[in-house]
Structures are given as C-alpha cells and as structure tokens.
C-alpha positions in Angstrom: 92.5 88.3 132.9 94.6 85.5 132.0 97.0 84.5 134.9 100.7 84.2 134.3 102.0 80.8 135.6 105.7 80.2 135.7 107.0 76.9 134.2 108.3 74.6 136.6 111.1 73.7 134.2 114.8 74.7 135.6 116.2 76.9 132.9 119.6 76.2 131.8 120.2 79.8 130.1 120.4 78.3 126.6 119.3 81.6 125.3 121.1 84.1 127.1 121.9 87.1 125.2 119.4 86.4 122.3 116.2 88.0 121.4 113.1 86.3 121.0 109.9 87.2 119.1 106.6 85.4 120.2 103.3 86.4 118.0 100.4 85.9 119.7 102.0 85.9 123.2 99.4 87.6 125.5 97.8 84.2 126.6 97.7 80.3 126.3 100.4 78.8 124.2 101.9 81.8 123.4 102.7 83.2 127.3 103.7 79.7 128.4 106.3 80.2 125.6 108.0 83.7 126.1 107.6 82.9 129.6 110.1 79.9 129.2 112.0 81.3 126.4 112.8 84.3 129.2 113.4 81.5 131.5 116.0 79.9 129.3 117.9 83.3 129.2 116.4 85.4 126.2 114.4 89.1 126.2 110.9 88.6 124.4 108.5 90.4 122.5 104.7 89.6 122.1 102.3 90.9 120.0 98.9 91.3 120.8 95.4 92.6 119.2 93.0 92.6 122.2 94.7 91.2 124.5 97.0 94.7 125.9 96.3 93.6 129.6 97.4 90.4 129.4 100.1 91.2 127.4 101.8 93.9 129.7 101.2 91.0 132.5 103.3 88.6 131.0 105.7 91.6 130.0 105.8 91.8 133.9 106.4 88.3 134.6 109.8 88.2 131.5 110.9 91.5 133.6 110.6 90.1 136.6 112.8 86.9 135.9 115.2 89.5 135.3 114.5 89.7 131.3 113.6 92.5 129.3 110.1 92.5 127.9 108.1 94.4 125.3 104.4 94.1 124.2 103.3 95.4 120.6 100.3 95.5 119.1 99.9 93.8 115.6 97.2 92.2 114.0 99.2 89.6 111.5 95.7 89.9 109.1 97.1 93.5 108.1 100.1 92.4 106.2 101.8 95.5 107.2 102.3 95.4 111.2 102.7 91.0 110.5 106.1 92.2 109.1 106.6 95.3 110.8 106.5 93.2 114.2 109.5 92.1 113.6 111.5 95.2 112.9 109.9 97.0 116.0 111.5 93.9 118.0 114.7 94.4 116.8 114.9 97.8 117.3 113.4 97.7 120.6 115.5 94.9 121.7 118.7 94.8 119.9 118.4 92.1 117.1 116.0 89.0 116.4 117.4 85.1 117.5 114.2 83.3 117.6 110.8 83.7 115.7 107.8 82.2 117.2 104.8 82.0 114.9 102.1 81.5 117.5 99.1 84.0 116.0 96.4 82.4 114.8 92.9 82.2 114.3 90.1 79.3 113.8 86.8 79.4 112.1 85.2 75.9 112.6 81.9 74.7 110.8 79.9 72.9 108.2 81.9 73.4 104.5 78.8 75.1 103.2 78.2 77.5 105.6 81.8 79.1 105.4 82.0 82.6 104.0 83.9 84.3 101.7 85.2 86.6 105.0 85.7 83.7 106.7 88.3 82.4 104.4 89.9 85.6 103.8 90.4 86.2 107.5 92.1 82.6 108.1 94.2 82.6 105.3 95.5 85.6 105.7 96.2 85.1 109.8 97.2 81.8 109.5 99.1 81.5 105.9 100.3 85.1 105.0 100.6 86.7 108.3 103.5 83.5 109.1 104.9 84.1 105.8 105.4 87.7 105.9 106.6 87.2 109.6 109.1 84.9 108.4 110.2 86.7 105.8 111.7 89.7 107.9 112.9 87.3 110.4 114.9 85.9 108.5 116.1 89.0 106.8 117.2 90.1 110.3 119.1 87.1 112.0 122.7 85.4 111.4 123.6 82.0 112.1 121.7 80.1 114.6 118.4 81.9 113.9 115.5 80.0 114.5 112.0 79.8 113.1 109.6 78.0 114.6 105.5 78.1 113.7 102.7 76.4 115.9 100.7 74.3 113.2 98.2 71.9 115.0 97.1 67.9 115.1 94.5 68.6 112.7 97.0 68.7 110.1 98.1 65.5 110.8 94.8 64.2 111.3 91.3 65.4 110.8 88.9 63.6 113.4 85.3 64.8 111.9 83.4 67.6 110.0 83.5 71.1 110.3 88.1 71.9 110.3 87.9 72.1 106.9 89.4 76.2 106.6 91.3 75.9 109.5 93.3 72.5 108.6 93.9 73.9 105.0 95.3 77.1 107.0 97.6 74.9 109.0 98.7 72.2 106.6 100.0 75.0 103.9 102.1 76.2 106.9 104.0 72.5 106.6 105.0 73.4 103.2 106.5 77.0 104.3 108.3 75.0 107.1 110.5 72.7 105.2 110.9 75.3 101.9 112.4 77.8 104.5 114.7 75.0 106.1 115.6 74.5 102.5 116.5 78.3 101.9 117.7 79.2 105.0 120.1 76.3 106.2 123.1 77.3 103.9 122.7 80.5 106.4 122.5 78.3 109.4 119.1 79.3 110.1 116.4 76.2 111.1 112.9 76.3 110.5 110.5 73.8 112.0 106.7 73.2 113.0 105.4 72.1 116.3 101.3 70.5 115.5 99.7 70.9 119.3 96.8 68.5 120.0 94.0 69.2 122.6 95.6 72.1 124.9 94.2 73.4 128.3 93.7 77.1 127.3 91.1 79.9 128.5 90.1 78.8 124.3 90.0 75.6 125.2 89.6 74.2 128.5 90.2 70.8 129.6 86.9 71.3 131.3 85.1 72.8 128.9 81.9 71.5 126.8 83.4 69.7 123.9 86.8 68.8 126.4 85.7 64.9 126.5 85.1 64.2 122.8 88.7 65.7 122.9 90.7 63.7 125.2 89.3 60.6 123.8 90.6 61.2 120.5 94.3 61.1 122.5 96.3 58.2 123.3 97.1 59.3 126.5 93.7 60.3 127.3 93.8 63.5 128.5 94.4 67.3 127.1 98.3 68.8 127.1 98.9 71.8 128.9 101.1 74.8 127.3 103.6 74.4 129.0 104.5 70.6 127.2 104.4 72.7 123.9 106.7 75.6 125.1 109.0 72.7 126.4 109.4 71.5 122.8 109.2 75.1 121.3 112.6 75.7 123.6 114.3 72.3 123.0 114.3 73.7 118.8 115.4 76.8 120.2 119.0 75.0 121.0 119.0 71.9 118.3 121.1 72.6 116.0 121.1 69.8 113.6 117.1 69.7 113.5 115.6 71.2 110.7 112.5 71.5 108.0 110.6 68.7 111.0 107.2 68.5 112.2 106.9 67.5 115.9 103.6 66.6 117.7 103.0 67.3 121.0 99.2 65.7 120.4 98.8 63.2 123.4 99.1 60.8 120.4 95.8 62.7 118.4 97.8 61.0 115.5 98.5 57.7 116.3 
C-alpha cells in the first residue's frame, strides 16, 4: 500500500471553491498532487485502474484536510472512460477548474524488440488518453481553467537506448500543450507541461537498482521527490499569465 504523506507546504487556499481532476492519482506523482491541490483549497478526483486501495486512502487523506474527495476508476487506454472521467467529476463534484493529466504508462527497451501491442498501448495512454481528457475538460470549464499534463525529462533529453516509444509518447504531448494554449486562451483557459526528471516513487525509487545511473545524469545529483513536482503543478494552478510553457522540474537532467 502506498502511504499518504502530507506536503509540508503551508497552503494559502489559492483554490478554494474549485474542482480539481488528477488522472492517475492513487500513488507517486499523482497523490503528492491532489494531496496539495486539496491543500491549496480545491475538492479532487483521481482516477485509478488497479490501484482502488490506494486511491480511497488518498480520498481519505483530501477528506480529512476538510476537502471533498472522489476516486473513479478509468483506464485512459479505453478512449471512452479517458473522457468520461471528466464528466463523472463534474457531476460528482460540481464543475471542473483544473485538469491534471498525470496517467501514464512506459514500455522501455531495445527499438527492435518493441511490439506492435506495445505501441498501441503507449500511444494511446500517453497521447490519446491526454487528448480526449483535455478535450472534455475544456468543454466543461470557464475562465481560469487550467490544463496541466505531466510530460518527462526524456523529452527534453534522451540519455541512452532503449526510451525510444515512451519519449515519442511524451514529446507529441508538447505539441498538444502549446496548440491548446493557442485555442483555449481567447477563453482564458492555460494549458501547460511540467517534464519531471528522476522521481522517488514506489516505480522508481531513489534507492532502487538503476537509482545511481540516474542521479548522475542530474545536476544536482540526486533524484526529486513528488512533492517538488506537485509544488510547480500548484504554482500553474494560480499563474495566470503563463501559458502553452514547458517547465522542468529535472534536477537539471537537461542542462
């Protein structure tokens, strides 16, 4: 079970009264997200495929910082419940303020050795599950919505063999960043990408087998933690004159 930790952030209620949408939120980046995002004021929904127990903890944790919570499975690779996510949060909490596109999957390895399943299942996680997602979002908010998708360092820079699917996945999500700032700012909606380097996750631990190789590759010599990328994930929450921008939060991975 993945443990809940509360951000040791103040929250300065930036969000109160909106209505936030997290894909992907039963663990790692995801729950350090909602987490602040209900810590900054806002109710939040997370979807989830496997994770339900997880999910209905962190549910517990948003309720319990005096938020209301919903968990709902959806698997963003059936193109259905990617879009229907977003209605079901609306109509469970009132509206939709903030999209977080957090769901994602990764299939590393050798070029030759990717199949034809393998690509399918990326792609349409990674690249049509965040476009569908957005595409009701932004169908349900007014001014001040925000969209905000969790792309990675590895479409920034690729440091060896073997990221080719997933960095294809990730870079096209870029291009659907600054296109939707484009269509949505006359409607004062902002779109933006935040590219996460090395993160301490139960996916990738700082301690794990391959954690070294990692850290070297940042500046700073060490891996992030969520909680650094919900921090930036809630500063575009309330920045209103940012918009179509890519933000690292890599540990310099790309400098």
């Amino acid at each position: 079970m993945t443990t809940i930790h509360e951000p040791t952030t103040a929250t300065h209620g930036t969000l109160h009264g909106k209505v936030a949408l997290v894909t992907g939120g039963s663990r790692g980046i995801g729950a350090a997200t909602a987490l602040r995002l209900a810590r900054e004021g806002a109710d939040v929904a997370v979807t989830y495929v496997n994770g339900k127990e997880a999910a209905e903890e962190l549910v517990r944790a948003v309720e319990a910082l005096g938020r209301r919570g919903v968990a709902l499975r959806a698997d963003a690779a059936d193109p259905q419940e990617a879009a229907s996510a977003v209605g079901r949060t609306a109509d469970a909490l009132g509206g939709l303020d903030v999209l977080v596109n957090n769901a994602g999957v990764g299939v590393l390895g050798p070029l030759e050795g990717l199949s034809l399943t393998d690509v399918d299942r990326v792609l349409a996680v990674n690249v049509r599950g965040v476009f569908l997602a957005s595409q009701a979002g932004a169908a349900r908010m007014g001014a001040g919505g925000r969209i905000i998708t969790i792309g990675t360092c590895m479409s920034q820079r690729v440091p060896g063999p073997g990221g080719t699917l997933y960095a294809t996945s990730k870079s096209a999500l870029i291009g659907l960043t600054k296109a939707l700032a484009r269509e949505l700012g006359p409607r004062g909606i902002t779109a933006n990408i935040v590219h996460p380097g090395p993160i301490d996750t139960d996916l990738n631990p700082a301690d794990g087998p391959y954690a070294a190789g990692q850290a070297a590759m940042t500046a700073l010599g060490r891996f992030g933690t969520a909680d650094e990328v919900a921090s930036t994930v809630a500063y575009l929450t309330g920045a209103d004159y940012v918009t179509g921008a890519e933000f690292s939060v890599d540990g310099g991975h790309a400098a």
